[in-house]
TIGUPA-822684 format. One record per atom (N, C-alpha, C): residue number from 1; x, y, z; atom name; residue in three letters. Coordinates in nm, 4 decimals. Atoms other than C-alpha are relative to their C-alpha. Layout:
BEGIN
   nr         X         Y         Z  atom  rest
  NUM         X         Y         Z    CA   Ala
...
! end
This chain:
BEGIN
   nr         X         Y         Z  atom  rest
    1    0.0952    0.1046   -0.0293     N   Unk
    1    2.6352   -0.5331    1.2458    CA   Unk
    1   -0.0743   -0.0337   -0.1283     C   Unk
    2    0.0627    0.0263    0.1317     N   Unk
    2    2.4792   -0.7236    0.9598    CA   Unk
    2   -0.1387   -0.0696    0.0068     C   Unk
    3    0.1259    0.0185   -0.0418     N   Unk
    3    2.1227   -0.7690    0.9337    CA   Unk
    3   -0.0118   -0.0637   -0.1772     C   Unk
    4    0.0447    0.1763    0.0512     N   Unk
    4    1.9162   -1.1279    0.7783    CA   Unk
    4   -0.0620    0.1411   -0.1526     C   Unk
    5    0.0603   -0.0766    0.1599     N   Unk
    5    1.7758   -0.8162    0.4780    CA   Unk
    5    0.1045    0.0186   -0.0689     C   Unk
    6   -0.0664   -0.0352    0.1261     N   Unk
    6    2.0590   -0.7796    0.2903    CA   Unk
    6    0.0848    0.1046    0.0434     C   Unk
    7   -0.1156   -0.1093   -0.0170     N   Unk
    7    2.2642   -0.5169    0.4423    CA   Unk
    7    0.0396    0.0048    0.1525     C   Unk
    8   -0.0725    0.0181   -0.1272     N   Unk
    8    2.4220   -0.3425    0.7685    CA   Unk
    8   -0.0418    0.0790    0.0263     C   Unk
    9    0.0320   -0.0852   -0.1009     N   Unk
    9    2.2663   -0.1488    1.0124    CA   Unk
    9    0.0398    0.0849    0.1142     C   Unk
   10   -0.0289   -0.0888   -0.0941     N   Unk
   10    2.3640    0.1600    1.1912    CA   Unk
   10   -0.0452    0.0505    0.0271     C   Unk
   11    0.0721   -0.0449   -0.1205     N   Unk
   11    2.2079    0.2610    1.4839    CA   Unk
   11    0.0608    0.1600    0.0431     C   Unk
   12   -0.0424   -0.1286   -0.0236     N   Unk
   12    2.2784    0.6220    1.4995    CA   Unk
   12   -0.0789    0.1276    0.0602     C   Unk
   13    0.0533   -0.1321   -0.0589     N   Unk
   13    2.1567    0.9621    1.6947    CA   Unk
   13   -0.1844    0.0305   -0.0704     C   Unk
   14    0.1689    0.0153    0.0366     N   Unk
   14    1.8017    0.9579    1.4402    CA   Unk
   14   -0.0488   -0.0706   -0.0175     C   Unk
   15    0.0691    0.1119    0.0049     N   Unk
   15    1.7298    0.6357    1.4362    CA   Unk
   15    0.0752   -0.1339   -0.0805     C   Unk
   16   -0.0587    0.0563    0.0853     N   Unk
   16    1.8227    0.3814    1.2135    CA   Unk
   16   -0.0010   -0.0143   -0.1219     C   Unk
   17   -0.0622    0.0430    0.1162     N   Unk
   17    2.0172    0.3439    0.8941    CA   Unk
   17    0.0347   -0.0729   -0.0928     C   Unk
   18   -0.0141    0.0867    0.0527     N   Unk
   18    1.9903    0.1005    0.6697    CA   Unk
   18    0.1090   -0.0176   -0.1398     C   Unk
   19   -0.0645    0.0100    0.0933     N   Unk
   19    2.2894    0.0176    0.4190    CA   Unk
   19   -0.0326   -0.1075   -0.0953     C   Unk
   20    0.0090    0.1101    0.0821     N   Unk
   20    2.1836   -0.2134    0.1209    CA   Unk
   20    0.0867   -0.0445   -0.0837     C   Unk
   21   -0.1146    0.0717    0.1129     N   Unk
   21    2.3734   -0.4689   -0.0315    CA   Unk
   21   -0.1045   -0.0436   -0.1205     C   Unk
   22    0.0963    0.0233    0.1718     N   Unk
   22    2.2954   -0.5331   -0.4156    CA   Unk
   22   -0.0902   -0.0995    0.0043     C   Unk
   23    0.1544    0.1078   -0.0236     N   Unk
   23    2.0341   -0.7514   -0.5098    CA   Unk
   23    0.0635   -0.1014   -0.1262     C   Unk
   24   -0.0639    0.0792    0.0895     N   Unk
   24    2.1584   -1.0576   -0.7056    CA   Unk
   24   -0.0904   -0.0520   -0.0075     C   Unk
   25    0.1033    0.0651    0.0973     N   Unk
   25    1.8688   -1.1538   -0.9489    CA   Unk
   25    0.0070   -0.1181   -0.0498     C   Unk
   26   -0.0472    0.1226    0.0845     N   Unk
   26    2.0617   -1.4256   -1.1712    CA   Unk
   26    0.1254   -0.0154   -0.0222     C   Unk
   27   -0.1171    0.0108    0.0340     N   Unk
   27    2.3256   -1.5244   -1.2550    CA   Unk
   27    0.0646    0.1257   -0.1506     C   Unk
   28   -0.0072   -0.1107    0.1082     N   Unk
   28    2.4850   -1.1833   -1.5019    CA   Unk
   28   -0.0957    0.1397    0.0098     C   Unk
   29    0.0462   -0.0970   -0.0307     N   Unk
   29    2.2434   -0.9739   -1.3310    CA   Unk
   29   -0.0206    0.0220    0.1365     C   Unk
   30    0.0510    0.0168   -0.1173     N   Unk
   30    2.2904   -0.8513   -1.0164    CA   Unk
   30   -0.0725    0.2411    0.0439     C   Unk
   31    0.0648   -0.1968   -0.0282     N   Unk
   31    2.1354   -0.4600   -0.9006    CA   Unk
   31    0.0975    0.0641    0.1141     C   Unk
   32   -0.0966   -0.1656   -0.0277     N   Unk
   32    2.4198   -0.1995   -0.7905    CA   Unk
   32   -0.1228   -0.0125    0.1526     C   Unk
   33    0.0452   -0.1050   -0.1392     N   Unk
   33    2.3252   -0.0831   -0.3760    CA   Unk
   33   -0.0635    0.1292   -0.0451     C   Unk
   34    0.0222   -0.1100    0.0455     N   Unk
   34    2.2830    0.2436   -0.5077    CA   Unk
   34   -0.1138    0.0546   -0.1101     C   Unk
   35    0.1333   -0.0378    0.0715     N   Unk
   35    1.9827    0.1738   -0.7439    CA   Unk
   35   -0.0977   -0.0379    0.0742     C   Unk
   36    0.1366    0.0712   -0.0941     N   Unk
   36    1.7860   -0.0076   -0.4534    CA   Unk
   36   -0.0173    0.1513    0.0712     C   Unk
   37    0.0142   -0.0844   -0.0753     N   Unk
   37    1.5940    0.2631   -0.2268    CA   Unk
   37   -0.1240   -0.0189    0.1101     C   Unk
   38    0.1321    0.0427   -0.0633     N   Unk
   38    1.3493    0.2188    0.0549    CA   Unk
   38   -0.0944    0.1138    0.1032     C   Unk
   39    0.0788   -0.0883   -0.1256     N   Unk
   39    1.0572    0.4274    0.2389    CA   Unk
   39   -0.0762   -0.1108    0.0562     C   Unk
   40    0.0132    0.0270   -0.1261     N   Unk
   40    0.9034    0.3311    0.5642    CA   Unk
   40   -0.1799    0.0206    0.0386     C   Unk
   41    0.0646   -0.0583   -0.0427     N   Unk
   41    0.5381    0.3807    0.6238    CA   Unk
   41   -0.1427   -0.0926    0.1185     C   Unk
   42    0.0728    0.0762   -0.0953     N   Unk
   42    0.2787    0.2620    0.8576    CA   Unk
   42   -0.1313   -0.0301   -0.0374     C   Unk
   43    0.1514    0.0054    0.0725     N   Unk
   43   -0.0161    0.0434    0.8113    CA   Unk
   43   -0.0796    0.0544    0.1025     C   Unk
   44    0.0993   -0.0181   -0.1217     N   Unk
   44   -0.3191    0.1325    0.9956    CA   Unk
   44   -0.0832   -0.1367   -0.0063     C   Unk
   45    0.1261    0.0989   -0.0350     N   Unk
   45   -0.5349   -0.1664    1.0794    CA   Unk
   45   -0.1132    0.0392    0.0092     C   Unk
   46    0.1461   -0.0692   -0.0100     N   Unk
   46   -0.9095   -0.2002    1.0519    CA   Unk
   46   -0.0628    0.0791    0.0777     C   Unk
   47    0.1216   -0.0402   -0.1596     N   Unk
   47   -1.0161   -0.1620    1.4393    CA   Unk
   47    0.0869    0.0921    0.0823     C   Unk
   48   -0.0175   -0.1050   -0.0648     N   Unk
   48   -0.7696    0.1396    1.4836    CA   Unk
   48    0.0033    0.1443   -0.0666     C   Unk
   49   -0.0059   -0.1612    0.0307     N   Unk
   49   -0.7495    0.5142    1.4516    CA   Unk
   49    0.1108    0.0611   -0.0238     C   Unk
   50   -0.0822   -0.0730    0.0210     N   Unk
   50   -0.5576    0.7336    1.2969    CA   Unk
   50    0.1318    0.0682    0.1006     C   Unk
   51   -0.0894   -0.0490   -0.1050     N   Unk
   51   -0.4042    0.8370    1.6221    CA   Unk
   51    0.0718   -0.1230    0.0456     C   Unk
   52   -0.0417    0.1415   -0.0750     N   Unk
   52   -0.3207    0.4788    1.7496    CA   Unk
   52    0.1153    0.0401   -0.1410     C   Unk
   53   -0.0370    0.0148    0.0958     N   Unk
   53   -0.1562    0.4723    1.4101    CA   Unk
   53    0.1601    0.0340   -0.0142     C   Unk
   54   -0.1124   -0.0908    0.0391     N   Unk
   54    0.0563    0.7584    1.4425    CA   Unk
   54    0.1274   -0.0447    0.1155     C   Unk
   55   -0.0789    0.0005   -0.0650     N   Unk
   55    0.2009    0.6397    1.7505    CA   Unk
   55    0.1218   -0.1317   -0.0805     C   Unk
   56   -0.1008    0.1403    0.0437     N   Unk
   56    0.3576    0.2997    1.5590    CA   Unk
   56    0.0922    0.0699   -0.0704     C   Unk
   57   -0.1088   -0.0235    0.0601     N   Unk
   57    0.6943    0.2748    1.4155    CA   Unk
   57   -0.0616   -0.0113   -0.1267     C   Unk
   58    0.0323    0.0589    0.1139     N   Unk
   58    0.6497    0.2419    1.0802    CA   Unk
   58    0.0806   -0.0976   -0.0416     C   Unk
   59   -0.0329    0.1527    0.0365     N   Unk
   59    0.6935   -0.1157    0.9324    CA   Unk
   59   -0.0125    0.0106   -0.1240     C   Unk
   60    0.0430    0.0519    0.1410     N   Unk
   60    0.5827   -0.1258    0.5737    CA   Unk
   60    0.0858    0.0508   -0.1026     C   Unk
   61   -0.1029   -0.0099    0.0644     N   Unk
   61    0.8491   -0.1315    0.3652    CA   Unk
   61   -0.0327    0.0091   -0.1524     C   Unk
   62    0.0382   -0.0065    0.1635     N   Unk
   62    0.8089   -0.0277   -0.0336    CA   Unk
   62    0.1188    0.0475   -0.0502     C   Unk
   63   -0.1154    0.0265    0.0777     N   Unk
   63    1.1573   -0.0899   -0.2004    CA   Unk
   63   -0.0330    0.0342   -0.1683     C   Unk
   64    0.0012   -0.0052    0.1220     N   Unk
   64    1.2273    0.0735   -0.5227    CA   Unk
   64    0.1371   -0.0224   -0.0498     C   Unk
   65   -0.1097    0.0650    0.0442     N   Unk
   65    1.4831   -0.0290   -0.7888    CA   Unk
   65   -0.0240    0.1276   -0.1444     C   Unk
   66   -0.0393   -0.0881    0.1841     N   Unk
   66    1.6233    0.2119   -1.0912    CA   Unk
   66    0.0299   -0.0673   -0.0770     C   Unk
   67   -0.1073    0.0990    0.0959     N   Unk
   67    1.6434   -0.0542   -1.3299    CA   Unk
   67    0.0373    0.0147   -0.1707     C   Unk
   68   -0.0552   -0.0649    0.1107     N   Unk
   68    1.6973    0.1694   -1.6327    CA   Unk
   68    0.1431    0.0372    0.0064     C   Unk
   69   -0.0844   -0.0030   -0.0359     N   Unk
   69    1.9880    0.1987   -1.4451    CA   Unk
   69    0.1277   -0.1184    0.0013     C   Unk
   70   -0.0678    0.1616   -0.0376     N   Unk
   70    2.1257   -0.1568   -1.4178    CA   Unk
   70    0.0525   -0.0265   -0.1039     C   Unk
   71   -0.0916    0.0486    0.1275     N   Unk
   71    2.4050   -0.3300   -1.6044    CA   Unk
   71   -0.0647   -0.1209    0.0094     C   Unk
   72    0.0349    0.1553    0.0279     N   Unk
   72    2.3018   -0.6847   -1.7702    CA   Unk
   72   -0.1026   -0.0502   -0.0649     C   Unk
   73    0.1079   -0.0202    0.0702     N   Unk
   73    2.0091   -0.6381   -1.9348    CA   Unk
   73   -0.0172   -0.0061   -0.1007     C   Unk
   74   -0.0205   -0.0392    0.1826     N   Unk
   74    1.9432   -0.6855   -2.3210    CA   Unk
   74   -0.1822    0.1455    0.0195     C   Unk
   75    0.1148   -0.1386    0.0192     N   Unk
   75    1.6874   -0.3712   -2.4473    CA   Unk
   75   -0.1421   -0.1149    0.0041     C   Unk
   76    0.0888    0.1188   -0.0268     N   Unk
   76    1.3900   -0.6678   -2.4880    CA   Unk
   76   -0.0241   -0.0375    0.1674     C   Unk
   77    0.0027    0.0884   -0.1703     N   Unk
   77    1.4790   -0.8081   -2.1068    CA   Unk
   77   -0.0585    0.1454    0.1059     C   Unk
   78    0.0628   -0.1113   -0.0604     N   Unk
   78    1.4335   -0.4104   -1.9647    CA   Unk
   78   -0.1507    0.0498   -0.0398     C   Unk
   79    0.1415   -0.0484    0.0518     N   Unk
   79    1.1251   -0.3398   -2.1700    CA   Unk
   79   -0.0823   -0.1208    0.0854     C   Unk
   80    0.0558    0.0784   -0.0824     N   Unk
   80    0.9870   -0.6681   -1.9824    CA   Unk
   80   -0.0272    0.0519    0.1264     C   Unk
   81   -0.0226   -0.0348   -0.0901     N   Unk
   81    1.0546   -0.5660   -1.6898    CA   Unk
   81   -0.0997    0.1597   -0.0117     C   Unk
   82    0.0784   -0.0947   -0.0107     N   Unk
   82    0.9107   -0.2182   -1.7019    CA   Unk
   82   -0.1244    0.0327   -0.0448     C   Unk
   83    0.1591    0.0290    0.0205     N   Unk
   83    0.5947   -0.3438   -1.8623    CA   Unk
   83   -0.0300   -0.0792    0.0417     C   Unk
   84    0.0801    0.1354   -0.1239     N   Unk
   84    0.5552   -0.6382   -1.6066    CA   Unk
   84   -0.1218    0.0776    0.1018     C   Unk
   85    0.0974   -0.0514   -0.1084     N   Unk
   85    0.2334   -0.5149   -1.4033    CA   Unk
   85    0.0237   -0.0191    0.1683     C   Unk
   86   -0.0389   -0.0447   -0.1872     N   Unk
   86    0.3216   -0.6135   -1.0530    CA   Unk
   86    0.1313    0.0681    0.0301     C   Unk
   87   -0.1094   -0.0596   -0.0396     N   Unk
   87    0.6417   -0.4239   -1.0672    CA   Unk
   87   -0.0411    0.1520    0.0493     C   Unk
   88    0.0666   -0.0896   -0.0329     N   Unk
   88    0.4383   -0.1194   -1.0848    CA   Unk
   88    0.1343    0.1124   -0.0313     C   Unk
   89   -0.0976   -0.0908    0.0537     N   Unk
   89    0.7003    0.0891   -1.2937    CA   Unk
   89   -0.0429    0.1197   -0.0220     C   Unk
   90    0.0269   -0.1766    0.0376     N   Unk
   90    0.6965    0.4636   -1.3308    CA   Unk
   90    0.0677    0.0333   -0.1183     C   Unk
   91   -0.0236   -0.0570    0.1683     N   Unk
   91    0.7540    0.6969   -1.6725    CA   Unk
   91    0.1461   -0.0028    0.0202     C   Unk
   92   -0.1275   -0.0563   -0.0349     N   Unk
   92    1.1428    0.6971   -1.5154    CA   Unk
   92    0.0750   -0.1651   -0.0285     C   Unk
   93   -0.0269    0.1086   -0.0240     N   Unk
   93    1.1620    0.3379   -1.5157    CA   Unk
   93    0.0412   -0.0644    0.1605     C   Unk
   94   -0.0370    0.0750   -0.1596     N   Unk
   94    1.2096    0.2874   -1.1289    CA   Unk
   94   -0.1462   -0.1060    0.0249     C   Unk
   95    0.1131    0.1382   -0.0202     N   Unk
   95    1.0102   -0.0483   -1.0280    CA   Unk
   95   -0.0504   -0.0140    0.1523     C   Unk
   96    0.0489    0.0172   -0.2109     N   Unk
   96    0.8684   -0.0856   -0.6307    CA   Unk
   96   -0.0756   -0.0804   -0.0135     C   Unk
   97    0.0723    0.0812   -0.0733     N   Unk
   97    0.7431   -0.3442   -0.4346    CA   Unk
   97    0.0006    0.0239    0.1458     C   Unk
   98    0.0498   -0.0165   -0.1342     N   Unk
   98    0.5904   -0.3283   -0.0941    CA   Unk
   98   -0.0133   -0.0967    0.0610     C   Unk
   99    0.0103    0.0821   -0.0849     N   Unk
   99    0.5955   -0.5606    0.2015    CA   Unk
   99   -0.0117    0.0573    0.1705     C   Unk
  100    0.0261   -0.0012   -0.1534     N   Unk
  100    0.4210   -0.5565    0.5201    CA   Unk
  100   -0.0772   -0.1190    0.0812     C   Unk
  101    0.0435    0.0640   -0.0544     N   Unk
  101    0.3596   -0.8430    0.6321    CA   Unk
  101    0.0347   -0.0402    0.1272     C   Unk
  102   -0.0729    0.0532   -0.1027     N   Unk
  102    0.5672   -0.8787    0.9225    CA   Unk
  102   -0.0195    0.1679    0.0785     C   Unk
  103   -0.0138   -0.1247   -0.0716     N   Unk
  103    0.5636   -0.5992    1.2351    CA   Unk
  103    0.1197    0.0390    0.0259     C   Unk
  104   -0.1562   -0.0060    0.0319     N   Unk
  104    0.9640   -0.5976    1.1724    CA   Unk
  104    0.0470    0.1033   -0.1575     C   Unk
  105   -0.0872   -0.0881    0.1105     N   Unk
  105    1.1108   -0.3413    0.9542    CA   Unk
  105    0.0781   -0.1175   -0.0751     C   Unk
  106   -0.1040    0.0754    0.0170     N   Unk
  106    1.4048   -0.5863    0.9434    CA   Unk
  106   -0.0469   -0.1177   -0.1101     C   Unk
  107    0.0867    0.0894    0.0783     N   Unk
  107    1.1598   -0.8749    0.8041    CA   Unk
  107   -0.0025    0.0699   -0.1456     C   Unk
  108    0.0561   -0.0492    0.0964     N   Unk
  108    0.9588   -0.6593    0.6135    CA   Unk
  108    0.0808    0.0511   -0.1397     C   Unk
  109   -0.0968   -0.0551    0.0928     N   Unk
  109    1.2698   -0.5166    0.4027    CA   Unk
  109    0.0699   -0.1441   -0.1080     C   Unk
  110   -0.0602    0.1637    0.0521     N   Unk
  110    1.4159   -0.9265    0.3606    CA   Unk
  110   -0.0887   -0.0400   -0.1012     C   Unk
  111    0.0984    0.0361    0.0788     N   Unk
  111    1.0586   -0.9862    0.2351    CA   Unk
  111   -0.0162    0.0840   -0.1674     C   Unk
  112   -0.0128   -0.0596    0.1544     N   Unk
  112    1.0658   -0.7127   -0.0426    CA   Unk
  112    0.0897    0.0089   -0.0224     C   Unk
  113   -0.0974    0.0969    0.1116     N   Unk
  113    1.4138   -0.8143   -0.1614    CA   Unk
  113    0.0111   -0.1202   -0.0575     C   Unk
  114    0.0661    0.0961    0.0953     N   Unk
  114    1.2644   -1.1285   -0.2264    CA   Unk
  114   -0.0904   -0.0050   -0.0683     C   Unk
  115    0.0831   -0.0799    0.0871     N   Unk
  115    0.9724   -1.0082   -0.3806    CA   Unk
  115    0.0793    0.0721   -0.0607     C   Unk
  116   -0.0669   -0.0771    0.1224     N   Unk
  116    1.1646   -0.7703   -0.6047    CA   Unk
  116    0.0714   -0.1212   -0.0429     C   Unk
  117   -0.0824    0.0899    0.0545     N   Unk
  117    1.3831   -1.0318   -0.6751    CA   Unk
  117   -0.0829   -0.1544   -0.0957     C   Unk
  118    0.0578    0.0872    0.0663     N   Unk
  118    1.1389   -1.3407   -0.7765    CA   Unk
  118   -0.1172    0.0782   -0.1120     C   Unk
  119    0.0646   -0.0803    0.0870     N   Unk
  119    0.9225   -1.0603   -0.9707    CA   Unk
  119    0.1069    0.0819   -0.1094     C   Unk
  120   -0.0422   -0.0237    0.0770     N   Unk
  120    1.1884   -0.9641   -1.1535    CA   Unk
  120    0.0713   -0.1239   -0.0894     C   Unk
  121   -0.0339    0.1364    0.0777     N   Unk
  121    1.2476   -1.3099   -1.2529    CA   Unk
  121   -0.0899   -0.0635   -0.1187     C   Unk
  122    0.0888   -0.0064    0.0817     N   Unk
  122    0.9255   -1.3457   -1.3858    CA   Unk
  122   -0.0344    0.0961   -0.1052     C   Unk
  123    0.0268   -0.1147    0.1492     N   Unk
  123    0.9415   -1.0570   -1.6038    CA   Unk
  123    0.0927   -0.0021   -0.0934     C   Unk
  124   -0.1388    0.0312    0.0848     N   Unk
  124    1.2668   -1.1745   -1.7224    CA   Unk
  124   -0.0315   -0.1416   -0.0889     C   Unk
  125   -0.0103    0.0984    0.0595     N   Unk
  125    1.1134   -1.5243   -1.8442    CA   Unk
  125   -0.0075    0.0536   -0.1835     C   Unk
  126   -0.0109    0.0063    0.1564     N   Unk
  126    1.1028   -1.5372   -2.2415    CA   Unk
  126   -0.1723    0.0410    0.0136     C   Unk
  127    0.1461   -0.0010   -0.0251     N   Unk
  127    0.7309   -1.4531   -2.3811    CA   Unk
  127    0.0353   -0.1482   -0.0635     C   Unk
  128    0.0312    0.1520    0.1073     N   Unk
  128    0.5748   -1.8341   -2.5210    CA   Unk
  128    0.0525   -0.0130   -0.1427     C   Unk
  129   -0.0540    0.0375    0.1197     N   Unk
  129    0.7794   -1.9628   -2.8340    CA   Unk
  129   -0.1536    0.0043   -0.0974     C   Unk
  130    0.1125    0.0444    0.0744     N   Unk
  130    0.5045   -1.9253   -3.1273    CA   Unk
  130    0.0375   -0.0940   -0.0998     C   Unk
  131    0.0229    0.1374    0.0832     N   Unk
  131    0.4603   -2.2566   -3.3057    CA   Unk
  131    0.0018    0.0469   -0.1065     C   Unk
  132    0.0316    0.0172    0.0501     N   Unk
  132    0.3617   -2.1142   -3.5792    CA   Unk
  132   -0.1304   -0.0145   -0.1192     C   Unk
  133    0.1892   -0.0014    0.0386     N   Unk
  133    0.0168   -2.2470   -3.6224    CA   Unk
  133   -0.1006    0.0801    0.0916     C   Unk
  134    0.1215   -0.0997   -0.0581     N   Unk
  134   -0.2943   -2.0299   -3.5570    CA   Unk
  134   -0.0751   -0.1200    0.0712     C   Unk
  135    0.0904    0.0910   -0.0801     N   Unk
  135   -0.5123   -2.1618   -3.2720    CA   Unk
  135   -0.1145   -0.0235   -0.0493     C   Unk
  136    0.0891    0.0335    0.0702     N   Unk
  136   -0.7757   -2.3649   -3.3492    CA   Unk
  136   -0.1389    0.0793    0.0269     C   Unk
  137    0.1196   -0.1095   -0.0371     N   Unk
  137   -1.0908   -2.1342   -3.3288    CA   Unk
  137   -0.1014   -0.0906    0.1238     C   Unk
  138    0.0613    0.0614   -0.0621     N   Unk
  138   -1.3364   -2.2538   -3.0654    CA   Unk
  138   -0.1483   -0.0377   -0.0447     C   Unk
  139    0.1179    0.0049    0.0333     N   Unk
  139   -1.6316   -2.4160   -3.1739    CA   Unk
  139   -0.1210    0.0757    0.0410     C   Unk
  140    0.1023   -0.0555   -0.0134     N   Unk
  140   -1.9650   -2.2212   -3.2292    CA   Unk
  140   -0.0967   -0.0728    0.0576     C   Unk
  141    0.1276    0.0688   -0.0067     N   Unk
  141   -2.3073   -2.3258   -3.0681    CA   Unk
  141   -0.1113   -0.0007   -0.1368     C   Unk
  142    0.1145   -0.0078    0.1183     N   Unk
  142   -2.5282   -2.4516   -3.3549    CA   Unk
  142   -0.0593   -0.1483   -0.0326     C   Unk
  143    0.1369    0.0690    0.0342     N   Unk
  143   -2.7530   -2.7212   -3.4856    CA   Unk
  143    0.0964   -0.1282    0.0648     C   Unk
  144   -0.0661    0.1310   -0.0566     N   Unk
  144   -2.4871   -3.0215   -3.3512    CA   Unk
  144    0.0191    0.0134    0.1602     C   Unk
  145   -0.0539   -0.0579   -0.1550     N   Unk
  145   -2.3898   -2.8382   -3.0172    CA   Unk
  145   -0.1192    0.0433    0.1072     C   Unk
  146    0.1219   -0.0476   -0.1288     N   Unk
  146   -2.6496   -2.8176   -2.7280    CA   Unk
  146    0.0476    0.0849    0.0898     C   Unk
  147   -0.0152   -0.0486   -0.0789     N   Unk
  147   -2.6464   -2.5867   -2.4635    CA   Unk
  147   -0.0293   -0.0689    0.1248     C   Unk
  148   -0.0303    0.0883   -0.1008     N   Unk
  148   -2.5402   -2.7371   -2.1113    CA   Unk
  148   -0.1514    0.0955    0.0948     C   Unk
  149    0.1090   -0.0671   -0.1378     N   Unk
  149   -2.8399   -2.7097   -1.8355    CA   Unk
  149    0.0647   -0.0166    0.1337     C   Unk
! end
């Protein structure tokens, strides 16, 4: 059975199993099954208790990616990537994102392969071409320049 996140689901004796299919970033980079990984945990909401809590499935999905691992990459394009701040990279280089916005596992998992996926796009852009020229300094307040009331 193939499920709308990216992989195939087997329903087995402890619950369910999620198989992930790779994660195709761009075109020349796509992420290996086997470097994606996902835990499961439950939010608690404001106006309940720890016990209400415990009874929920857990929904909140936080997808990690080994992408020290990954073919396609120049050394520049991985160093991006593992110094992008919302990837939230560890000393190992594995990257995670979290999604719970949905009370669906199933969702919630679709949602952070798109999140991982458009965040690793953005860490992949180029930095700004430098011109060149130094920016122009910003003018000082002084005997021409008033202060705004």
């Amino acid at each position: 059975m193939s499920g709308p996140e990216g992989g195939s689901t087997v329903h087995g004796g402890r619950g369910i199993v999620t198989r992930m299919d790779p994660l195709n970033v761009r075109r020349g980079f796509t992420i290996p099954a086997d470097l994606l990984s996902t835990a499961y945990t439950r939010a608690l909401a404001p106006d309940e208790d720890a016990a209400e809590a415990a009874r929920k499935t857990p929904s909140v999905v936080e997808l990690r990616c080994e992408v020290r691992r990954a073919h396609g990459l120049t050394p520049e394009e991985l160093e991006r990537i593992v110094s992008y701040r919302p990837l939230r990279a560890d000393s190992r280089g594995t990257v995670r994102v979290s999604c719970g916005d949905f009370a669906s596992r199933v969702k919630n998992l679709a949602g952070a392969r798109e999140l991982l996926r458009r965040l690793l796009l953005e860490a992949l852009e180029p930095p700004p071409a430098d011109d060149g020229e130094p920016e122009a300094p910003r003018p000082k307040r002084g005997p021409g320049l008033r202060k705004r009331s």
